[in-house]
C-alpha positions in Angstrom: 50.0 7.7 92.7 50.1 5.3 90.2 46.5 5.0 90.0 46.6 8.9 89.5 48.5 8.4 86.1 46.6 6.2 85.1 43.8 8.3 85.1 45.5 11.5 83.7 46.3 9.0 80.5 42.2 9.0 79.9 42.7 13.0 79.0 45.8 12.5 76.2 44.4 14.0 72.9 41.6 16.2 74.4 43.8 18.2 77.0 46.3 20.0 74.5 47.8 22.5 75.5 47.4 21.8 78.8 48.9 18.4 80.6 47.9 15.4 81.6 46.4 15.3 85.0 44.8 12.9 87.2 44.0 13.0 90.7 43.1 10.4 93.7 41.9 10.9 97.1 42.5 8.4 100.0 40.9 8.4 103.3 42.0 5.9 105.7 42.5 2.8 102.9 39.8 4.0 101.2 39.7 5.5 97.6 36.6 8.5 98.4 37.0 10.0 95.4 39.3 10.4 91.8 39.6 12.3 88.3 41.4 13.1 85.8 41.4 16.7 83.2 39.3 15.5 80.3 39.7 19.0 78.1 41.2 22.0 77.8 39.0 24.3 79.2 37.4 22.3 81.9 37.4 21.2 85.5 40.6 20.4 86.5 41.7 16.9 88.0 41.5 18.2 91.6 38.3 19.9 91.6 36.9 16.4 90.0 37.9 14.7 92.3 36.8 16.3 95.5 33.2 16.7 93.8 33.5 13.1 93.8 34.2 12.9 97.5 32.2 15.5 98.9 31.9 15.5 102.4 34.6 12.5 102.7 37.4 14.9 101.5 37.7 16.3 104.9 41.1 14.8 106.4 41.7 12.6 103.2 45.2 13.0 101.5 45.0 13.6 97.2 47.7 12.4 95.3 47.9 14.4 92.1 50.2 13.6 89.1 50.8 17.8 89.2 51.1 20.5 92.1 47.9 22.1 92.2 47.7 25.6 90.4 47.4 28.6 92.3 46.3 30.8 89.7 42.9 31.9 87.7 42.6 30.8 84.1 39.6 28.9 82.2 39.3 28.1 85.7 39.5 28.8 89.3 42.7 27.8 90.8 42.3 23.7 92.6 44.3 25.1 95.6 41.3 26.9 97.0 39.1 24.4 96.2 41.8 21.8 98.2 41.4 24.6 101.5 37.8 24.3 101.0 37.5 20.9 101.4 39.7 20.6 104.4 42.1 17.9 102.4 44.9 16.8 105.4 47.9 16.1 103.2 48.8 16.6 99.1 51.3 14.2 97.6 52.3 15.5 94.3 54.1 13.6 92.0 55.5 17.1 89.9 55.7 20.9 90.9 54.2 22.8 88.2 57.0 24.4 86.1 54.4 26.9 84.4 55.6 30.3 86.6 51.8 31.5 86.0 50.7 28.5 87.6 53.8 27.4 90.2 53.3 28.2 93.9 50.3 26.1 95.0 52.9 23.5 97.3 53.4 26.7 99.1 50.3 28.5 99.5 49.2 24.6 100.9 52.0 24.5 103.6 51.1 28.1 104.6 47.4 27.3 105.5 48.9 24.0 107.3 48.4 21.4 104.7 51.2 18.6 104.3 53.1 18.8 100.9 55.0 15.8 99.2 56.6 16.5 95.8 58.4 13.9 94.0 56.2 10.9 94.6 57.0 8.7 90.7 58.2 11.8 89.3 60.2 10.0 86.6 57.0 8.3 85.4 55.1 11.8 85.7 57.7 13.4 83.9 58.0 10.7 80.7 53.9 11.4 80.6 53.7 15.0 80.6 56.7 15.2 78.0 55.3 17.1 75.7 54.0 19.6 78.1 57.2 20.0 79.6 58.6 20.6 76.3 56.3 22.9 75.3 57.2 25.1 78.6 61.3 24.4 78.3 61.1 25.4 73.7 58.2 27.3 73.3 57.7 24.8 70.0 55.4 21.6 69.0 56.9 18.6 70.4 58.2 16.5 67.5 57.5 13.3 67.0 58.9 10.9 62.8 56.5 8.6 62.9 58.2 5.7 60.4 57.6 2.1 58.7 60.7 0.2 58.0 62.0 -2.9 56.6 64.4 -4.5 58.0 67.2 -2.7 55.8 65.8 0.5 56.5 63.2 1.1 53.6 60.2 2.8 53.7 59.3 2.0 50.0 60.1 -1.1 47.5 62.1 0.4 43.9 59.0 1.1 42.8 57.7 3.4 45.5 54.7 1.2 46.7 54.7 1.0 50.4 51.3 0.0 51.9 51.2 -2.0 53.6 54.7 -2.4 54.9 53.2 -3.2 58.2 50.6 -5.7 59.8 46.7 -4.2 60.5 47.6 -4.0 64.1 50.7 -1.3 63.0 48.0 0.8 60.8 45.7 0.8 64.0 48.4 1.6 66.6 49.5 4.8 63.8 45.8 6.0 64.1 45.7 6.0 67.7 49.1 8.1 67.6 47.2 10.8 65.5 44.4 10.6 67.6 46.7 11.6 70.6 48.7 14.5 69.0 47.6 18.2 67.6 48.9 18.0 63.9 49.8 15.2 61.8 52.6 16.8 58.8 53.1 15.2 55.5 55.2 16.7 52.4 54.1 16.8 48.7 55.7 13.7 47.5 53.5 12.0 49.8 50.2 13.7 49.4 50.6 12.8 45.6 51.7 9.5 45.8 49.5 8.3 48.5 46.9 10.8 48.6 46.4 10.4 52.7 43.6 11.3 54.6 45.5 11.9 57.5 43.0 11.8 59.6 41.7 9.3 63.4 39.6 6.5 61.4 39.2 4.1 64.8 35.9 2.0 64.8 35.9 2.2 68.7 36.9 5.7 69.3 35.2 8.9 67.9 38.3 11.1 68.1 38.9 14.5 67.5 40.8 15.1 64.4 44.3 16.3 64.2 45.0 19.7 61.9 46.6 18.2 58.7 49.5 19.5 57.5 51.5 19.6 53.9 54.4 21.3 53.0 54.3 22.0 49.7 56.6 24.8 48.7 56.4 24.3 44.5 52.4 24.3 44.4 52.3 20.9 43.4 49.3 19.1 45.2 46.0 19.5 43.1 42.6 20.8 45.2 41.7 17.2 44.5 44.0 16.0 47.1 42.3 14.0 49.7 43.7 16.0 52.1 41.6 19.2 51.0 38.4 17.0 51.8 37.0 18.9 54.3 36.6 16.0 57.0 39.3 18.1 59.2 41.2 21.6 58.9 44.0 21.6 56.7 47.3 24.2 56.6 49.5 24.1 53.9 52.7 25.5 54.3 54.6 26.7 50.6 57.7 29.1 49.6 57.3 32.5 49.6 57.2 32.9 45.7 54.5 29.9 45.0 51.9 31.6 47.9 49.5 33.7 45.1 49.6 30.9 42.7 48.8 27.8 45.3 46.3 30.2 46.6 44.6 30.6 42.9 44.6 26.7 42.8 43.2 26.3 46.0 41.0 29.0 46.1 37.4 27.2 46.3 38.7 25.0 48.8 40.2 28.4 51.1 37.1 29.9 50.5 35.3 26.9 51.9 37.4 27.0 55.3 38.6 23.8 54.5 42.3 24.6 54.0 44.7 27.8 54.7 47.7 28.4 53.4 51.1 30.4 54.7 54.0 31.1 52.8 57.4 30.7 54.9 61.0 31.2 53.9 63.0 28.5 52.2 66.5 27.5 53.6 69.6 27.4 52.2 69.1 24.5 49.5 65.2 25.0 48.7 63.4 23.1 51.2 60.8 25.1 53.3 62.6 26.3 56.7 61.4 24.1 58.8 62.3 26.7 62.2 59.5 29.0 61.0 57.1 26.3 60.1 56.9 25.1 64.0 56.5 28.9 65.2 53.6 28.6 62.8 52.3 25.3 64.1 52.9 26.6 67.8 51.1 29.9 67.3 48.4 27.8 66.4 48.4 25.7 69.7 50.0 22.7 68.5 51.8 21.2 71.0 52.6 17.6 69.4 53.5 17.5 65.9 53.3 13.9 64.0 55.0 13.9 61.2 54.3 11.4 58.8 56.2 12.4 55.5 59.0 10.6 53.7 62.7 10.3 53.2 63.3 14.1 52.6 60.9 15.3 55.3 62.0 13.5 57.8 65.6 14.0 57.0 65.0 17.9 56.6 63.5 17.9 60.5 66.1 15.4 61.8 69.1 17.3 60.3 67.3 20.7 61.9 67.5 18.7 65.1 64.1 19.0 65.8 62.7 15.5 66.4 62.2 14.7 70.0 60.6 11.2 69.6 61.2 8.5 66.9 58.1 6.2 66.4 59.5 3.5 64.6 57.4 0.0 63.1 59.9 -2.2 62.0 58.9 -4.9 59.6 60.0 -8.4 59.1 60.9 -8.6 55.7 64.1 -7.1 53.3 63.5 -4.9 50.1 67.5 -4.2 49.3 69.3 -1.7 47.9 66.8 -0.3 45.2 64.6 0.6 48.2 63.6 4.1 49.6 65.7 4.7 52.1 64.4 6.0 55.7 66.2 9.4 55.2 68.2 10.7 51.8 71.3 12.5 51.4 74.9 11.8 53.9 74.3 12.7 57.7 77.7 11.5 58.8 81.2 10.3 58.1 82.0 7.7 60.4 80.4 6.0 63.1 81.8 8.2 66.0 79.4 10.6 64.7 76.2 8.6 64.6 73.2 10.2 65.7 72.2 7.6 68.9 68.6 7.1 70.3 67.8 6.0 73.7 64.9 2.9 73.9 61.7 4.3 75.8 59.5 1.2 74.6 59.7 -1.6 72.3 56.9 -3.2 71.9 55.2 -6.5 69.9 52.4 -5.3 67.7 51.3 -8.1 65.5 54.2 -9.7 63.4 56.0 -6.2 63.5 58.0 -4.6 66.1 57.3 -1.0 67.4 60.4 1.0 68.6 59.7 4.5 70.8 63.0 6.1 71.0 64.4 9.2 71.9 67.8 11.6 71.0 70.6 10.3 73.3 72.4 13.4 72.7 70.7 15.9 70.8 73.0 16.3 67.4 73.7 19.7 66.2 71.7 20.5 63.1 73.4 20.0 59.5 71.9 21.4 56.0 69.4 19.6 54.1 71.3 18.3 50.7 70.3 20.6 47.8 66.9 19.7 46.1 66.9 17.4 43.8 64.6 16.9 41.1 61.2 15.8 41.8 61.1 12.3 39.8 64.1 11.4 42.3 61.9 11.4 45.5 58.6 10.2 44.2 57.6 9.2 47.6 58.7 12.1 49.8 58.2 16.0 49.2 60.9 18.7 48.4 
């Protein structure tokens, strides 16, 4: 089984929105046969598989990260091509908790085949996270994506931050984009470090993520780097800036390269953030990255909307006068503290990288009003 995951990790960043699979069959001691879903669209892990066994999948048991579907999509469903194949046993690792798909344990045990659920389930779980999200929300799995000091800054006084972090950091970031559906940043950023947002790997020829900005004032010029063309952008303003932000942009909506929706603004100015992931979602984004600054991250955190922090802590101190990681009061005293959970922490170069999730999902508090835009150079409003 563990060889299974393994191989369903080769499909992160090409399967969205479907999850990560991977598939091994056994005969004897023998490995006949293995695969993994490599895109959306395509053969599934189990049908792989068993094309790579052929005749040798009679009387061989597949372990498979997933209980094969029973149902017709983009493809046919892998538990008649398991019956076709004569497969002895199936050792699952999860049942499928999509009810269109669910029921293939079942229609297994009817035509005599062994079942197994549960084999590494925690490990298959924790991979297929965001899938199981997805199915559990019905919105884009969140992940703040953030570069600290060691006092908590994302920015010196001055608002310079690159490079905060080592080269092997930057890299790790760009493999994170690489693996998710959108990467978000807000105004303040775009104009103050005019991103690219997009996969720039010299080993890896990635699809790239749709970029996102929120901008709800209009105040990113068609210049931006981020209307460039290299990947689809969406820009997300208020309600009473969509006609002139489309007038600015207009040569650059005409030429596909960005589209813009206008949302709602919540109570204190800032775009809502609730309607901006029904957005993203209708859209098929499933993983969100959000790489934005102080008030960003602080208007999806107070939301309670971030279900992963990505955090690359630095070894060095910029003090008070810093940017802070989030602006605005969050709580009182220290009874209240929002608490993560470790899932890694990882070495990466001189810095240290911290995956963490929401021990206890908070509830969600307002944003602080808006505050004037020289306050937050770094980060949008």
């Amino acid at each position: 089984m563990r060889r299974a995951l393994d191989l369903a990790e080769r499909g992160r960043g090409t399967v969205s929105p479907n999850p990560l699979v991977g598939c091994v069959l056994v005969a004897g001691d023998e490995i006949v046969g293995e695969g993994w879903h490599a895109a959306a669209g395509g053969p599934h892990a189990e049908v792989v598989a068993l094309r790579a066994a052929g005749e040798r999948a009679a009387g061989a048991v597949v372990y498979v990260t997933l209980e094969p579907c029973a149902h017709i999509g983009r493809t046919g469903p892998c538990v008649d091509a398991l019956l076709e194949s004569g497969v002895a046993e199936v050792v699952a690792a999860l049942p499928d908790p999509n009810p269109t798909a669910a029921g293939g344990a079942d229609m297994l045990r009817a035509a005599g085949v062994a079942v197994r659920l549960g084999v590494l389930a925690d490990e298959a779980a924790q991979q297929n996270r965001v899938f199981l999200h997805n199915l559990a929300t019905s919105r884009p799995f969140v992940v703040l994506k953030s570069a600290v000091s060691l006092d908590g800054r994302i920015a010196a006084a001055d608002g310079t931050s690159r490079w905060l972090t080592g080269n092997a950091a930057r890299e790790r970031a760009h493999r994170l984009r690489a693996q998710v559906d959108a990467v978000l940043v807000g105004s303040g950023t775009a104009l103050t470090d005019d991103p690219r947002l997009t996969v720039r790997l010299p080993d890896q020829a990635a699809t790239q993520p749709l970029r996102v900005v929120l901008d709800g004032r209009g105040r990113v010029p068609a210049t931006a780097r981020v209307f460039d063309g290299e990947a689809p952008t969406l820009l997300f303003t208020a309600l009473g800036a969509a006609s002139a932000t489309r007038r600015a942009l207009g040569e650059k909506i005409e030429a596909r390269s960005v589209d813009v929706v206008a949302v709602p603004t919540a109570p204190g100015g800032a775009l809502d953030v609730h309607a901006i992931l029904t957005e993203l979602y209708r859209r098929e984004v499933r993983c969100l990255l959000i790489e934005g600054g102080a008030t960003v991250a602080g208007s999806f955190l107070r939301a309670g909307l971030v279900d992963e922090l990505v955090c690359h802590l630095a070894p060095l101190l910029l003090g008070e006068r810093g940017r802070p990681l989030l602006t605005g009061d969050l709580v009182g005293t220290l009874a209240e503290a929002w608490r993560f959970e470790p899932v890694d922490v990882e070495v990466v170069g001189p810095d240290v990288l911290l995956t963490l999730a929401p021990a206890d999902r908070p509830q969600s508090v307002p944003d602080p009003p808006a505050a004037p835009v020289a306050a937050d150079r770094h980060t949008s409003p």
